[in-house]
C-alpha positions in Angstrom: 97.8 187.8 131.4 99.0 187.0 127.9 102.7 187.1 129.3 101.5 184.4 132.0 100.1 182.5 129.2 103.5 183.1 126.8 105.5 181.6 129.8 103.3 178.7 130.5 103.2 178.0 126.5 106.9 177.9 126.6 107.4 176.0 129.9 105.1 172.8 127.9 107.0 173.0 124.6 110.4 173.0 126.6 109.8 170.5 129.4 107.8 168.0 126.6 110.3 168.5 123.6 111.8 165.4 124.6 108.3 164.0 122.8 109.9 165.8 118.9 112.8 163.2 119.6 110.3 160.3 119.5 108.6 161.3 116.7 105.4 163.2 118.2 104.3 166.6 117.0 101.8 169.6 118.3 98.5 168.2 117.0 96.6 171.0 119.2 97.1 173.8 121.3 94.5 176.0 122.8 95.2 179.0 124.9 92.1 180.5 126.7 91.2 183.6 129.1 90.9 182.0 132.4 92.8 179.0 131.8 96.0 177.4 131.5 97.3 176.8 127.9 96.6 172.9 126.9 99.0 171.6 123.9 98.5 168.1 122.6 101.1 166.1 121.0 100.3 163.1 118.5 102.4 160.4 116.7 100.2 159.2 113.6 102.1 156.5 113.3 101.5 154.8 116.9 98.1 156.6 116.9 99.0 157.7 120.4 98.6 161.4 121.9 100.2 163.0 124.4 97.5 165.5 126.5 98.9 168.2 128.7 95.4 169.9 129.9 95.0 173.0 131.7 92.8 173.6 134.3 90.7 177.1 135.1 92.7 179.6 137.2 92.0 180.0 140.9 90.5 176.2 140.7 91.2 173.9 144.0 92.3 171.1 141.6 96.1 170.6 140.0 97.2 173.2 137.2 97.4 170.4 134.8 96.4 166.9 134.4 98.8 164.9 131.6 97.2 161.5 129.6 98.2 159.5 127.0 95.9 158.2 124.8 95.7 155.6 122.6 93.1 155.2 119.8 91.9 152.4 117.8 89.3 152.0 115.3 87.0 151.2 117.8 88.3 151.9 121.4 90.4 154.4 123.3 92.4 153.5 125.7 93.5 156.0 128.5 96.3 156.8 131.1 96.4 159.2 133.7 99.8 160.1 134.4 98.9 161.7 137.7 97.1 158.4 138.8 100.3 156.5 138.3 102.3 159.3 139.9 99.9 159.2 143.0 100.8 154.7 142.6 104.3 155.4 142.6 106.0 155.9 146.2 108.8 158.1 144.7 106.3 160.4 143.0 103.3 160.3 145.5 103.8 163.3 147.5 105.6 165.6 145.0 103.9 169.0 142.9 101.9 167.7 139.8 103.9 170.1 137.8 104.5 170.2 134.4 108.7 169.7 134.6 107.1 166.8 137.1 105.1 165.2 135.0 108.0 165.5 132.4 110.5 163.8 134.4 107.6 160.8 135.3 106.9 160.2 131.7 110.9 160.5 130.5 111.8 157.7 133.5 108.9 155.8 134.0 106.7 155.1 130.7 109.0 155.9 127.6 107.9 152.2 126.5 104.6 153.3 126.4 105.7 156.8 124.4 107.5 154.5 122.2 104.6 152.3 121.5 106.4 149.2 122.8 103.6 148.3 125.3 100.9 149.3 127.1 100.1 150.2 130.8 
C-alpha cells in the first residue's frame, strides 16, 4: 500500500511540475489509508490553487477530480477541469487521468494558470 501511495505521490509531482515553472508551490498534500494521495499547489501571488483530489479506493467515481480555485476576499470562484474536459470534443471520451488532466490544463487553460483571465 505505501508503495502504491509513493508511486501515485510521485506520478502528481511529475506530471504537475510544469505548475513550479509558473510560480505555484505544494501548499498541501495529504496521503490517507484508503485513498488516493491529494496535493495542492498555490500561487500567493494570483491567489489561485491548483487541487488534484483523490478519491477513496474501489469507488465507482474517477481516481481524481482536478479544480482550480480562485479566492477573493469575499468569493471563490471554481473550475472543474473534468467538466471542461467532458465540454471539449477532443477530451470527452478519454481516461480522467492524472498525465490527462496534465496535458488539458498545459494546452487548454495555461491563461487561466497564469492569471491572465478567467474561465
Amino acid at each position: 500500500m505505501k508503495e502504491l501511495q509513493i508511486e501515485n505521490v510521485s506520478s502528481i509531482l511529475n506530471h504537475f511540475y510544469f505548475l513550479i515553472y509558473e510560480h505555484y508551490s505544494v501548499k498541501d498534500m495529504t496521503i490517507g489509508l484508503r485513498s488516493y494521495p491529494s496535493i495542492a499547489f498555490k500561487n500567493h501571488q494570483l491567489g489561485l490553487t491548483v487541487n488534484i483530489c483523490g478519491s477513496d479506493f474501489g469507488c465507482e467515481c474517477d481516481d481524481y477530480e482536478v479544480y482550480i480555485i480562485k479566492k477573493r476576499f469575499l468569493s471563490t470562484k471554481i473550475i472543474s477541469v473534468s467538466k471542461l474536459m467532458d465540454n471539449n470534443k477532443h477530451w470527452k471520451n478519454r481516461e480522467k487521468s492524472i498525465s490527462n488532466y496534465s496535458d488539458f490544463i498545459q494546452q487548454n487553460l495555461m491563461p487561466v494558470i497564469r492569471g491572465e483571465k478567467w474561465e
